[in-house]
N, C-alpha and C positions, 0 to 999 in steps of 0.2 A: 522554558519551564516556568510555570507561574508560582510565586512565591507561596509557600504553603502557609507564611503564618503575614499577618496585616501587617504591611510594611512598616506603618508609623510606631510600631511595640515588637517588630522583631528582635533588635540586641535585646533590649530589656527580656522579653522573652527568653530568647536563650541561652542569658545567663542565670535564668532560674533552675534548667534542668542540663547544666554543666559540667556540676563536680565532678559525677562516674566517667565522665569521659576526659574530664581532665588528667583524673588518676591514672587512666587507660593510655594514655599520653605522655604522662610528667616523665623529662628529662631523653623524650624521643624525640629526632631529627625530622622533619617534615619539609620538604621540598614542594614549592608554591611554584609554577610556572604562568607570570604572569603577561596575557598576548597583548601585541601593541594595539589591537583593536578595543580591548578590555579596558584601557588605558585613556580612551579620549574624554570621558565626562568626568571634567573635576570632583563633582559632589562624589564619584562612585569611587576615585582615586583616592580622596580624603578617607570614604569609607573601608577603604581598602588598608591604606596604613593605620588605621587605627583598629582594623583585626591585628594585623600583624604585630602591632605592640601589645595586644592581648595574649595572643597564643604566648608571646616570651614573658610576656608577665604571669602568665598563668602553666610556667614551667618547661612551655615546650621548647626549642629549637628551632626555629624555623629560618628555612634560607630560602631567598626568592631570586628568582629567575628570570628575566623578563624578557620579551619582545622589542619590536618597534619596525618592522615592514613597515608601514603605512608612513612612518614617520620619515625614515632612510628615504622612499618613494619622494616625499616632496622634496626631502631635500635634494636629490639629486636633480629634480625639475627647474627649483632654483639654480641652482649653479648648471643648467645648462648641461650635464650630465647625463645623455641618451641609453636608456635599458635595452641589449638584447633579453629577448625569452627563444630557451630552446625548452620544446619538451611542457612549458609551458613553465620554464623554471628560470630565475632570471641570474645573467652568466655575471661572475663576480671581475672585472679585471682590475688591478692595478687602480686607477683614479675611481672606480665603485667602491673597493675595500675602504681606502682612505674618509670615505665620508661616512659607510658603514662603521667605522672602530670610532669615526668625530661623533657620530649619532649616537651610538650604543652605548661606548664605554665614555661616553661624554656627557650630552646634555640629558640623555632619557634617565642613565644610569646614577647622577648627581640630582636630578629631580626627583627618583624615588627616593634614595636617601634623606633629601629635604622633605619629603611629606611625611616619613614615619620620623624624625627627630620634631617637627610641626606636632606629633600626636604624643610625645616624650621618652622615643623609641632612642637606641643608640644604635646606628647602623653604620658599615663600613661599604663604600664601592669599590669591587673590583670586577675584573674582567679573568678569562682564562687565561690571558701571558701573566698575569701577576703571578710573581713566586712558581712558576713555571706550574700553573695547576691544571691545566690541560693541555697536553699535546693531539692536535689533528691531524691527518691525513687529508687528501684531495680526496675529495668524494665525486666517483662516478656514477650516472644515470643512464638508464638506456630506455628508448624510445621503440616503437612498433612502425618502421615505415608503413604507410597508409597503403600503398599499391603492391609493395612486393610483402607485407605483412612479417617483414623480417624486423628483430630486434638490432636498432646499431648504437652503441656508443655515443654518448656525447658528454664534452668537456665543457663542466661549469667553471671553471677557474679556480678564481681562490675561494670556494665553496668545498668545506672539510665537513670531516665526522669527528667523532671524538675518537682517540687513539688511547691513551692513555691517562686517568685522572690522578693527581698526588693531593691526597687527602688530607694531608698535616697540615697544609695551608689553613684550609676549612677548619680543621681539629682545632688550631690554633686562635682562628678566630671565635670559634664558640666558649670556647674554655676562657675568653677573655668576657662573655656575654656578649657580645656584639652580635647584630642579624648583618649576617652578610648580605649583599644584594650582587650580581652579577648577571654582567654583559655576557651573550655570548659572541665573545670574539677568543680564538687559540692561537697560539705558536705551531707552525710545521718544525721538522726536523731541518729543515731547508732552508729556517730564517723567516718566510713568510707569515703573514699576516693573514687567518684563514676567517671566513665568517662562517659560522655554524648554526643550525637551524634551533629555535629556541626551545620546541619541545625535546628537538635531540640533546640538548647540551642538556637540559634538566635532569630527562635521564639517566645520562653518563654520571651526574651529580649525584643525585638519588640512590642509583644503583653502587656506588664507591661507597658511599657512607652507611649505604642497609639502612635507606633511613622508612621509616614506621605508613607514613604515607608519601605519596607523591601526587599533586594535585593540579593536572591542567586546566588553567583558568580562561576559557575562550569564548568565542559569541555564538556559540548555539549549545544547547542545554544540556549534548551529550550524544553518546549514541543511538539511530535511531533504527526502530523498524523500516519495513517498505511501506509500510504505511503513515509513518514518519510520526510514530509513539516513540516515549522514550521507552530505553532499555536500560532498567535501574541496576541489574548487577548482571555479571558475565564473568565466566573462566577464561584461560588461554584458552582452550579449543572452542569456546563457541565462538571468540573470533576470528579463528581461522576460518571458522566455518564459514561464518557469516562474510567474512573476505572473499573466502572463494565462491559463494553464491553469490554475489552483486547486492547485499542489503550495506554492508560497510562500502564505499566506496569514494573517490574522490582525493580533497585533503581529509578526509578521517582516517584513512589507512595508514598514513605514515604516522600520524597519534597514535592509534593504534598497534602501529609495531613498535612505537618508542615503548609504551605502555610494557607490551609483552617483553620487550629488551628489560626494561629495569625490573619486572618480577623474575625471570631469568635471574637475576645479579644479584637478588637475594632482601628488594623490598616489597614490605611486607602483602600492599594491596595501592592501586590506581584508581584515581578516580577523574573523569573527563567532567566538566562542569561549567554553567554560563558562568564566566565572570562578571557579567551584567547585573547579575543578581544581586538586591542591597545583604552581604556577610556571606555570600556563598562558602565562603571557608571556613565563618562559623558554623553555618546551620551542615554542614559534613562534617564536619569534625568532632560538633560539641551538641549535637541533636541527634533526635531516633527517626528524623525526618531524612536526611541525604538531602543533595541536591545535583545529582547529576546522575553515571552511570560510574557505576561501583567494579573494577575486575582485580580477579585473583585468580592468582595459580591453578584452583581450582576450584 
């Protein structure tokens, strides 16, 4: 999506016409789910943490979420670490998780903290085992064999869903003002160590707190037609619709049922969005402009 207002006066800009949406905001929970692809150009990173210190300066709540695929990826090429893909989904074991929770709740997760305290934010890193604030389940997947066209089972490993969120943790943290930042990695019931998908874990987050928005920050501008327009607002049902017709398809579907899960739970509306874009999460939030595809309940 191309930026609607000149990049070099966009903040400036839309801190002219903020207030009403600040007020429509103040002292509401907002969940940022930030993709580790969103993440690779510094200047847009820097950009990034200095909305985030705006939204808390400007009353709201906001907890972010983030990614790091691409990043886990190299690392495991370094260390010599060979990926199975079933399904097209990569299988988590034992020496995967370990660089998985080193990556996430380590270097990605201590680096976004350092860019919003760099912009005069206070933020704290945690992950889902902290204070026991998500518990996962193994998440299973099933495939369409190619020849006999049957649906079979397959085991991703320590690849979980979210099971259960304990909110107090979070509660606890905002009540102190701090933006929390969070890895997703969880605890099973089993002691393991689960890696959770990042738009799932936002979700499960979002959807615990009722928080006001929930906002996937990722590298394509949003949902599209088949003609490959965007689609600026949608209910649940036009994305089912659009699922079971073949215009949603691919990785946007499972955004899309995270999407529908956390409205389900009780927040308020979703919004899919490039995170490429310089203040995407201003100009949705605090403009009459949007920047991505907008869904609600209805």
């Amino acid at each position: 999506m191309t930026d609607p207002l000149p990049n070099v006066h966009v903040r400036a800009e839309i801190l002219t016409q903020a207030l009403p949406h600040m007020q429509r905001y103040d002292q509401e929970i907002v969940v940022i789910k930030y993709g580790g692809h969103a993440m690779g150009d510094p200047a847009a990173a820097e950009d990034f943490a200095e909305d985030i210190v705006l939204l808390e300066q400007s009353g709201l709540k906001p907890i972010v979420v983030h990614g790091g695929g691409p990043q886990i990826g190299k690392m495991l090429a370094r260390l010599g670490i060979e990926s199975e893909f079933r399904g097209g989904l990569r299988v988590t074991d034992e020496a995967t998780v370990e660089v998985v929770e080193m990556v996430l709740a380590g270097s990605i997760n201590k680096q976004i903290v350092g860019w919003i305290a760099a912009e005069g934010g206070r933020a704290i890193g945690l992950c889902g085992k902290d204070g026991n604030m998500v518990r996962a389940k193994r998440a299973m997947r099933t495939i369409k064999d190619p020849d006999s066209n049957i649906e079979q089972a397959i085991d991703l490993g320590l690849v979980g869903e979210p099971e259960h969120v304990e909110r107090g943790v979070l509660d606890a943290v905002l009540k102190a003002e701090l933006i929390p930042v969070l890895a997703p990695v969880a605890y099973g019931e089993d002691g393991k160590t689960y890696n959770v998908n990042a738009d799932t874990f936002a979700g499960a987050i979002a959807g615990a707190l009722r928080a006001k928005r929930l906002l996937l920050l990722t590298d394509v501008p949003g949902v599209l037609d088949k003609d490959k327009n965007l689609i600026q607002e949608l209910s649940v049902e036009d994305c089912r619709r659009l699922i079971a017709d073949g215009t949603i398809t691919g990785g946007m579907i499972p955004k899309v049922e995270t999407c529908i899960y956390a409205l389900e739970q009780g927040v308020e509306a979703v919004v899919i969005l490039n995170g490429k874009v310089p203040h995407a999460a201003l100009l949705e939030l605090f403009t009459d402009f949007g920047a991505g595809t907008l869904i609600r309940r209805s």
